[in-house]
C-alpha positions, 0 to 999 in steps of 0.5 A: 528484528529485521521484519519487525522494523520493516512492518514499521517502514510500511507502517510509517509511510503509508499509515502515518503519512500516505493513507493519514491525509484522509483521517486529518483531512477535514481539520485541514480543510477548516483550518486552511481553507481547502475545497473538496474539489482541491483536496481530490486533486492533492491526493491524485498527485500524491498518488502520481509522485508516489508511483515515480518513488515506485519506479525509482524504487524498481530500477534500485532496489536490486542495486541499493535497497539500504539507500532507497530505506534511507531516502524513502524515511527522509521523504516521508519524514519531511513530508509529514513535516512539511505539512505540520508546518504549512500555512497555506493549501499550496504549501500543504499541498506539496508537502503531502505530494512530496511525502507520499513518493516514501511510500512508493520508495520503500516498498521496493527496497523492502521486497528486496530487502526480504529476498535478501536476508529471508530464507526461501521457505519463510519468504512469502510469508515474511512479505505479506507481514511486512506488507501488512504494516499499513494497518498498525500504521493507519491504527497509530495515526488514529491514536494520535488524532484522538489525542491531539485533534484538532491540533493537526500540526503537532499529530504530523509533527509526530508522525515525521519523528517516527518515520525517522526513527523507524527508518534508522532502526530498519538501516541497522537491523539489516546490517551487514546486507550480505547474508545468507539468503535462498539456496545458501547463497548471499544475493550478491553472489546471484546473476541480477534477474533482468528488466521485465521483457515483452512477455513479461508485460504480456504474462502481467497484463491481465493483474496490471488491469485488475490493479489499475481498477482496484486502486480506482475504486478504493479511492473514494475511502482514502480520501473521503472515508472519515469526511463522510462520517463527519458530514454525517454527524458523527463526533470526532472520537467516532469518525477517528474511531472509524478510522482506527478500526481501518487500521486494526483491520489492515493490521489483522493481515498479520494474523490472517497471513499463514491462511492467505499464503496457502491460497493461490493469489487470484483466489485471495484477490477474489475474496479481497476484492468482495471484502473492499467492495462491501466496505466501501458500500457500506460506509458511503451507504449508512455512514450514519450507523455507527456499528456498521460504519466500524465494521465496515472500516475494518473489513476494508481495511483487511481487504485492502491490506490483504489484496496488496499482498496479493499483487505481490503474491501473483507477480511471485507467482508469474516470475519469481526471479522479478518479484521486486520489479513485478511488485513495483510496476503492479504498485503502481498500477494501484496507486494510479488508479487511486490518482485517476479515483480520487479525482473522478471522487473530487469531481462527482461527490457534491453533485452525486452525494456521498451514496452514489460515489461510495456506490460507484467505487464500491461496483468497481471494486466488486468488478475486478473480484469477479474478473481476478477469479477467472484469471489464471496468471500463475505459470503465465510467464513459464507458458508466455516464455517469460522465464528467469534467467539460468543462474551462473551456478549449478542448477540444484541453487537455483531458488524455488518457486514459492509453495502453493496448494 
């Protein structure tokens, strides 16, 4: 129930009010007048508020991760409603900035959350799931635009209901917080890891830098992913279409999870990274061929999803005792490298075109798979001496580090 409700907090945040900007982006353009330059710098604040909710997030979420639920489905909640109810850009505008820091509150407090109340063994399993929540949520946006389109309004309206809901079943799936978590202890009952240190920036450097382009180049879709089908032609049922197939790829990571768990994380980032890179050539390359197009939504889709595991994955990998801080710092990393893409996107796609930013997104993404391949930052933080404080309890409690071929 508690992962289960969890998936639905991502799904709510990211796909129903985050990530859903780009889906009803040109019926909120038609109707309120927003240009492409404008709508590239909305998403790039957006993506700004959502990293200051990301670290609010890390500096509660070891403290209150229940608040930072409750507050993360307030946020997005009124966000999505917000922007239902907006009658002009800059109102709209804010809404959609505002909305986007739940995102950012909510996946701190959920990988604390699951450290909490998931036993070790099943943890890194139970992220990746969790994680992967964007991808039903991105499917349920798109449903909801083939049935309401061109009425925005009433889809957002929905979306706000369902972020409130879903938050209120997570706040009570996870009652009582304290249980019985790794090493048969609660989590109260374990010394608070401290704040990352100079060597743990430095054992993150390499992962931080690779974020911060992977963001960049993914931009380009979550903002101008469906646009770019309807400048191409395509009806609304097929450029909605495209994007619920976005979703269904995102939502595969929950099936792919038991594969990618097994794999040290700079190897799943190499293969998500090239499964980004190809989708984003492909749709800002051929967005005229329908087949393609789909195909190339969902192994974006998948990729994305996926690679954001990794990241959580790797900062496991490097310091275990500070997932939930190295979760929220390398979020960051990626959505402001999404602000600085979307803008760069804004700025270049009527004089570029839509192949050559698509094209541009797509090398950068290819980049950061090659560099992820050469990067060993497993053990990094052991080597840098960046190691995890010694538990006040006898050694053989201490949790261990997650299993890995």
């Amino acid at each position: 129930m508690f992962v289960g409700s969890g998936l639905g907090l991502i799904a709510a945040t990211y796909g129903l009010v985050r990530l859903a900007y780009g889906l009803f982006l040109p019926d909120v353009q038609r109707d309120l007048g927003l240009g492409a330059d404008a709508a590239g710098w909305v998403s790039s604040g957006a993506s700004a508020l959502y990293c200051v909710g990301a670290v609010l997030g890390y500096r509660c979420a070891g403290r209150v991760p229940r608040v930072l639920v409750a507050v993360a489905a307030a946020v997005a909640g009124a966000g999505a409603l917000g922007m239902a109810a907006a009658g002009a850009p800059a109102a709209f505008a804010i809404a959609s900035v505002v909305g986007s820091a739940g995102a950012g509150l909510a996946s701190p407090a959920l990988v604390s959350l699951v450290t909490t109340l998931v036993p070790q063994p099943a943890q890194r399993r139970a992220q990746a799931v969790v994680n992967a929540g964007t991808g039903p949520g991105l499917v349920a946006a798109g449903v909801l635009a083939l049935a309401l389109l061109p009425d925005w309004r009433t889809a957002w309206t929905w979306s706000g209901i369902a972020t409130l809901v879903v938050g209120a079943v997570l706040l009570a799936s996870s009652w009582p917080p304290r249980r019985t978590g790794a090493g048969g202890r609660t989590r109260s009952e374990r010394s608070p890891a401290a704040g990352p240190d100079p060597a743990w920036w430095r054992a993150h450097r390499a992962v931080l830098v690779l974020a911060l382009l992977f963001g960049a180049g993914s931009a380009v879709v979550w903002t101008y992913g469906r646009s770019v089908l309807v400048d191409a032609g395509a009806p609304v049922a097929v450029s909605v279409s495209a994007w619920i197939a976005l979703g269904v790829g995102g939502a595969a990571v929950v099936v792919t999870a038991r594969w990618t768990s097994r794999l040290r994380a700079r190897t799943q980032w190499a293969l998500t990274g090239v499964a980004v890179a190809l989708g984003v050539l492909a749709l800002g390359t051929v967005p005229q061929w329908t087949p393609v197009a789909l195909v190339a939504c969902a192994v974006f889709g998948w990729g994305y999803t996926a690679a954001t595991g990794a990241l959580i994955a790797w900062t496991t990998e490097i310091d275990p005792e500070r997932s939930s801080a190295g979760t929220a710092v390398l979020f960051v990393a990626l959505v402001l490298g999404q602000a600085g893409g979307a803008a760069a996107a804004g700025a270049v796609v009527e004089p570029l075109g839509s192949p050559g930013t698509f094209g541009a997104g797509a090398l950068v993404t290819a980049v950061c798979a090659v560099l992820g391949a050469r990067v060993r930052a497993a053990g990094a933080a052991r080597s840098s001496g960046c190691t995890p404080p010694t538990p006040p309890v006898r050694p053989a409690a201490r949790p261990r580090r997650p299993a890995g071929p």
